[in-house]
N, C-alpha and C positions, 0 to 999 in steps of 0.2 A: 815771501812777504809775511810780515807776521802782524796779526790783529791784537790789539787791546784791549780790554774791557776795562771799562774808567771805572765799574765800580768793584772788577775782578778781587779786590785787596779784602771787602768787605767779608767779614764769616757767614754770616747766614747767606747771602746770595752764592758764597763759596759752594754751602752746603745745599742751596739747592739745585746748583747747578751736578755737583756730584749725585745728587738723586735723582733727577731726570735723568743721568748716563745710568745711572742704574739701572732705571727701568728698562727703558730701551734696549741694553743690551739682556735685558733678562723676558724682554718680549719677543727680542730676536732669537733666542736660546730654546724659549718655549712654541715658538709656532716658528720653524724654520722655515716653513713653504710659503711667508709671509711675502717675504722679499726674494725670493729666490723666481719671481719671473712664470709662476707657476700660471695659468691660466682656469679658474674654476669654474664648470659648469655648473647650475644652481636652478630648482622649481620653489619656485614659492609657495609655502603652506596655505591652502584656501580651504573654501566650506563648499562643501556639496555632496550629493547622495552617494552611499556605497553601495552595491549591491553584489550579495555573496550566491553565487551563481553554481549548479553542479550542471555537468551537459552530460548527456547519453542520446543512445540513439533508440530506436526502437521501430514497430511498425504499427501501423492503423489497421484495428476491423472493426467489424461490429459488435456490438454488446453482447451480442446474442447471434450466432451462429449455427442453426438448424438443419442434422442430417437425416434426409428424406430417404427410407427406403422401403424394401418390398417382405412382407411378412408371408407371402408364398410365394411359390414355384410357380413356373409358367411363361408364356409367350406375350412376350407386350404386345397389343393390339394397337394402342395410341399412346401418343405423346403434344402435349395441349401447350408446352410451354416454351419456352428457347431462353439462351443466355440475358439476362438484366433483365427478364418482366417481373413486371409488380403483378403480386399473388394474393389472395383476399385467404383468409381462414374458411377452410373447405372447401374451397375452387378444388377441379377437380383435374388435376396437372397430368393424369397418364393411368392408364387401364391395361387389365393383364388380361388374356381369355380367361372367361367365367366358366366356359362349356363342363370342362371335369368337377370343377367344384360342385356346379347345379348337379349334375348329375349324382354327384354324393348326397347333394342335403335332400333330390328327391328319394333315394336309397333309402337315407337316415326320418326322413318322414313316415315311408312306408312302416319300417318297420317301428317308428312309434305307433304307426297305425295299427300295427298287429297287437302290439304290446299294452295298449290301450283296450282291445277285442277281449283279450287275455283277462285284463283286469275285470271288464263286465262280466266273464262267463264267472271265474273265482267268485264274484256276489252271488252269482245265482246259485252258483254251488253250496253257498255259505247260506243263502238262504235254503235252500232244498234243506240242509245240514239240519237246520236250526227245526224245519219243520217236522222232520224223523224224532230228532231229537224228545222234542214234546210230546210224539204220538206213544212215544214206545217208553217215556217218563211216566205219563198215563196210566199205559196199559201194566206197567212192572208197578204202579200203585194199586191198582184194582189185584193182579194175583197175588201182592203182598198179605193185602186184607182178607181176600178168602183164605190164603192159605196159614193165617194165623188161626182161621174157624175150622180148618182139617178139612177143607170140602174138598182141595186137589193136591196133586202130590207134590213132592219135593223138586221132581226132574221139570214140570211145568211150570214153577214160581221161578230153577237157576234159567229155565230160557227167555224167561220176561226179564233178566239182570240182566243176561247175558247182552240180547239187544239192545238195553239202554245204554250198557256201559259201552258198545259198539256205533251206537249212534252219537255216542259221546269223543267217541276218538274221532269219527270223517268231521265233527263239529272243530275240533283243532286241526284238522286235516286242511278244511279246507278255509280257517281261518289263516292257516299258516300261508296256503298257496295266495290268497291275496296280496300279503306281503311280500313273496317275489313278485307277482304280477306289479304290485306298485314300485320296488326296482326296479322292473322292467323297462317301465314307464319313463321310471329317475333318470334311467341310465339312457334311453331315447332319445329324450327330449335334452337330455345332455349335447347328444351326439347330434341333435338339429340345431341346437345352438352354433355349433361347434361347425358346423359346414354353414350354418348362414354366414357366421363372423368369414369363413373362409371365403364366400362371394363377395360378401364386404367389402373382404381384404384386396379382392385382384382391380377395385377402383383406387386409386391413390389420392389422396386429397392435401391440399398446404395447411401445415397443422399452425400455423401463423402468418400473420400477414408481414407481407416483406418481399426480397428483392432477390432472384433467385442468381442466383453466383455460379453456379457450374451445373452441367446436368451430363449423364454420364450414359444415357441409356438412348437405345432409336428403336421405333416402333420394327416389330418382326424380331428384333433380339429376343433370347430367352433369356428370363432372370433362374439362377437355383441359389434358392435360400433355403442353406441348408445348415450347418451350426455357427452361421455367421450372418449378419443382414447385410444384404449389399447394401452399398451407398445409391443410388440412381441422383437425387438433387442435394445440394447444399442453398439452403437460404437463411438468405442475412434480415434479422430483424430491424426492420428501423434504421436509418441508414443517416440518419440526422441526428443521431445520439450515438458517436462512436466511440473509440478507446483506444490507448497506444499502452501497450507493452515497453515497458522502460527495462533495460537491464542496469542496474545503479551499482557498482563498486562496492564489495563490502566495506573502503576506508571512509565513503559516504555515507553510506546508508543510515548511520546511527544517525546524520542531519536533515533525514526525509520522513515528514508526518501526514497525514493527510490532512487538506483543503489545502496543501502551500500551492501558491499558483502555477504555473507552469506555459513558456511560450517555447515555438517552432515551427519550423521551416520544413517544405518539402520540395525536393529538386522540382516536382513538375510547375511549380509556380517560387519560383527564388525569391521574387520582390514582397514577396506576401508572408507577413508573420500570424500566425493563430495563435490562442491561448488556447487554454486547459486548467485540469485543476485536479492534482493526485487526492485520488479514491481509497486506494489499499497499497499498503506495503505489505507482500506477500513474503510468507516465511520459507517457501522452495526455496533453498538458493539451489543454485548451479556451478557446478565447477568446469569450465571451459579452459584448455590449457592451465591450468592449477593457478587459476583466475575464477575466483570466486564473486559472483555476482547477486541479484536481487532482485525478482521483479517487482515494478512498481505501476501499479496502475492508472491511467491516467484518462479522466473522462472529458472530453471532447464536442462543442457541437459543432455541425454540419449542415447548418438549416440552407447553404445553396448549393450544397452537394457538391461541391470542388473537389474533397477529400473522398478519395477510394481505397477499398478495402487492401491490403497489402504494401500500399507507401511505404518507404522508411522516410521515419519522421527524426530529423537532427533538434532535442528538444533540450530548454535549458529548466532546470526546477530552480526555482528564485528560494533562497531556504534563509537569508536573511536579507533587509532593506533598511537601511538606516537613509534619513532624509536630512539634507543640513548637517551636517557633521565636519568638525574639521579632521580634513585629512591629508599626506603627503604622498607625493609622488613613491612606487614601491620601488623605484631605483637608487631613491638615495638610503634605502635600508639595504641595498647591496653591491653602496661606495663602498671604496675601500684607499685610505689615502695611499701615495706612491711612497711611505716611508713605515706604514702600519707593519708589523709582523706576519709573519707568516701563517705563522702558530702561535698558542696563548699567549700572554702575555704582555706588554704596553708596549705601542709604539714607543719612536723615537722624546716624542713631547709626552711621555711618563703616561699616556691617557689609553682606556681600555682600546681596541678594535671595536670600528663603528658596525653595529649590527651584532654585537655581542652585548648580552644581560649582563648586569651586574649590578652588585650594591642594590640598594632599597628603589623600587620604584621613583620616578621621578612626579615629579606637581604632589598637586595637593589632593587626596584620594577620595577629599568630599566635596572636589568641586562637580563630578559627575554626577552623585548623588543628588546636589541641591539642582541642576539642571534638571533629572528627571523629576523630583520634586515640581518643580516649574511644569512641567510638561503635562505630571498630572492633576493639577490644579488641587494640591493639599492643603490642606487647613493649618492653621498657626499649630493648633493641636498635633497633627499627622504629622507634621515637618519634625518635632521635638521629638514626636514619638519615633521618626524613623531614623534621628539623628543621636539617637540614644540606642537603638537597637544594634545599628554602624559602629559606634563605640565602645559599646557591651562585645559584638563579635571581634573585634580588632582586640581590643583587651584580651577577650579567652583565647583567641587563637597566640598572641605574642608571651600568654602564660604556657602555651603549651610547644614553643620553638624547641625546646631541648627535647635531649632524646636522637633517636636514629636519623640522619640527614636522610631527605625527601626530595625527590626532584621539583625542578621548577610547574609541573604540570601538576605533579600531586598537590604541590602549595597550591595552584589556584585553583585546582577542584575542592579541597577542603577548606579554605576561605569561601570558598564558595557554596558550598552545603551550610558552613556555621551562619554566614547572612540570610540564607535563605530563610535557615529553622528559627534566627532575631527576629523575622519581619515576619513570620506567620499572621502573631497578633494586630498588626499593620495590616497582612493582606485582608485577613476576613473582612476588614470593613470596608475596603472596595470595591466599586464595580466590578462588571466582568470583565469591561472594556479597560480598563485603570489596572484592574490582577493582568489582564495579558500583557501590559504595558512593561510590567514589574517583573513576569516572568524571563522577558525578553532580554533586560538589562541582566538577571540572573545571570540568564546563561551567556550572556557576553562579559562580563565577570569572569566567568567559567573560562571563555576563551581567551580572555586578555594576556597577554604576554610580554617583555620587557625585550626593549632594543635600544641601540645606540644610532646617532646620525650626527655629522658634523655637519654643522648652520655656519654660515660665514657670515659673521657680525664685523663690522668696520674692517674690511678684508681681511680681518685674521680668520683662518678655521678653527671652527670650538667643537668637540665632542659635546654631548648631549645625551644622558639619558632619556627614555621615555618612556611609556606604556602606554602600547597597539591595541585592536582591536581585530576588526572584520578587516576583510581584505578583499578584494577583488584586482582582475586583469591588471588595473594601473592604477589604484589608489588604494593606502592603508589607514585606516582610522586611527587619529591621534587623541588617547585618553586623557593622557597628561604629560607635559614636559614641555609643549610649543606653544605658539600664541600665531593666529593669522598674520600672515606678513612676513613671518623667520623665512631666509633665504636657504633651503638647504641641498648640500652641494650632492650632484649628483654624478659627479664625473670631473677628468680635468684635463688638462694637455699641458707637457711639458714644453720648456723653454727649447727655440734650435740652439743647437750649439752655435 
């Protein structure tokens, strides 16, 4: 049968009807999976929070962990305490026999007693000393003087010298012997120290209050402490302020600072999540199978005592939180259509592989800016100022493209330092609360990175640039390139034969 067109004759309707075959055949050309029966699977871009998550595992104790032992030899007599009692500072948890000790410091008494005896007789000596001394100073004055008048002879004035200068030596004699006597004494009263502290020692007392965790000794045991202190208790300080040991991945750890918050779980209570909140990123690493690690500390409270010392705690550190953000499903950034290449180069429809960078970021790269702008409530003045500082770093970075090719990470770590050192003069004059804001976006700057996703608009599939952000389990932050509502395909199923 053949159709007519009454006004087929006409040229322009000629010509438009040859331009509508045009298209058509040149839309079939360029999206061939259009008509071909394909079946696409699709999530739609929405808004809502991302949250960039590291998980490790680690276990719980306490802050403070106190090992109780014995500073002498001996027979434990008692033991005052058992597993889990609360201990006060000074309670008096276990006792050694005192018998040999006492026995020394009455030893070490006596003979300060002696050495004490010692010292008073050495004064009286020194005084006897002193008393000779003057008589016979006296008397060697009185024969000086006559015997300058020639009344007595020579041999009677040298034995008036002779004695004085002898009475002059026991006066250093027995000045001298006072000062061993008071060594004596030093050294005594050393050694009664030294045997008290050792009775002292055979009481044991809780050198803090807390909760006692193991105890290792039974009364009638001997302890020998000898170039090593036994352990006998371990006690845990405080038992409501604990701490989990994280081991964090060296490829993480450059994104764990302290205060970031920190939530987990421990088998003995499943349905129960606790928080936290890392303290110290500790510079030991560890190499475990040529698995290099990190600990990170992580402080904890415990005020109903659920949490016991040794758990392993399966904890996640929250290391960023973006709230409201548009983001897409992370499957349709690793679609892949059934006609895409294998390896580089353009699919069938001329267009890069979706999930591959290329070419200049997609959107408009100050529509993120003027949202934070918004967010941190800037002044007409602040807006210009930080829309000028975005412009100035865009400019000096696009004066400085030539030169050595640079990977795509090095590009946005050094766009990202040149913004940061634009906005200094922006930063000073914000809050703290406003700078941490600012800092944030930085470093997601820092991280941003370019991908492809096909959106299927009026059932054709269209590649798409864009530029990512944060990522988590099932959604990727969309910087630029989508609008809420893009359908983008996340999968498909072919036609049956």
């Amino acid at each position: 049968m053949t159709v007519k067109f009454p006004l087929a004759h006409q040229p322009r309707l000629r010509i438009v009807i040859v331009a509508v075959a045009v298209s058509g055949l040149l839309a079939l050309w360029l999206h061939g999976d259009a008509g071909n029966g394909i079946d696409y699977h699709t999530a739609e871009v929405t808004r809502g929070p991302i949250q960039l998550l590291i998980s490790a595992t680690g276990n719980l104790k306490a802050r403070s962990t106190v090992e109780v032992g014995s500073q002498v030899s001996g027979q434990v007599l008692s033991v005052n305490v058992d597993f889990n009692d609360a201990v006060k500072k000074g309670e008096v948890i276990a006792t050694i026999d005192p018998a040999n000790f006492q026995a020394r410091l009455t030893q070490a008494q006596a003979d300060l007693t002696s050495s004490l005896a010692n010292l008073t007789a050495s004064h009286a000596n020194l005084g006897e000393a002193q008393a000779t001394l003057r008589n016979l100073q006296a008397e060697h004055a009185r024969k000086q003087s006559v015997f300058e008048r020639k009344l007595i002879s020579r041999s009677e004035y040298d034995a008036a010298l002779s004695a004085r200068d002898q009475a002059l030596a026991r006066l250093a004699s027995a000045q001298a012997a006072i000062k061993v006597a008071q060594s004596q004494v030093a050294q005594r009263s050393a050694a009664v120290q030294n045997a008290e502290l050792d009775v002292q020692y055979t009481v044991i007392r809780a050198p803090v209050d807390g909760v006692v965790l193991s105890r290792t000794v039974e009364p009638g045991q001997t302890v020998a402490a000898s170039f090593q202190t036994p352990v006998l208790f371990s006690i845990a300080e405080d038992l409501s302020q604990m701490q989990i040991d994280l081991n964090i991945d060296e490829a993480d750890v450059g994104q764990v600072r302290a205060g970031l918050p920190v939530r987990f779980t421990v088998d003995a209570f499943p349905g129960h999540e606790y928080v936290g909140e890392v303290r110290q990123v500790r510079l030991a690493a560890s190499n475990t199978a040529n698995v290099i690690t990190y600990p990170v500390v992580v402080d904890v409270a415990n005020a109903d005592g659920s949490l016991l010392p040794g758990m392993t705690a399966n904890a996640e550190v929250l290391v960023a939180n973006r709230e409201d953000v548009l983001r897409l499903a992370n499957a349709a950034l690793r679609y892949r259509p059934s006609n895409a290449p294998t390896a580089g180069g353009a699919g069938q429809n001329g267009n890069a592989a979706p999930g591959q960078g290329g070419g200049r970021p997609a959107g408009n790269p100050m529509a993120q800016w003027d949202e934070l702008a918004e967010r941190l409530h800037l002044s007409e003045t602040q807006r210009e100022q930080l829309r000028s500082a975005l412009m100035a770093s865009f400019q000096a970075r696009r004066g400085q493209s030539g030169g050595a090719a640079v990977s795509e990470e090095q590009r946005r770590r050094r766009m990202a330092e040149a913004i940061a050192t634009a906005l200094q003069p922006l930063r000073a004059q914000l809050a703290a609360e406003q700078q941490q804001m600012l800092d944030a976006e930085l470093v997601l700057q820092a991280n941003a990175r370019r991908a492809t996703v096909v959106v299927l608009r009026g059932g054709i599939p269209k590649p798409m640039e864009l530029r990512v952000g944060l990522s988590d389990t099932s959604f990727t932050e969309v910087l630029a390139g989508l609008k809420q509502g893009d359908a983008v395909i996340i999968g498909e199923q072919q036609p049956t034969p």
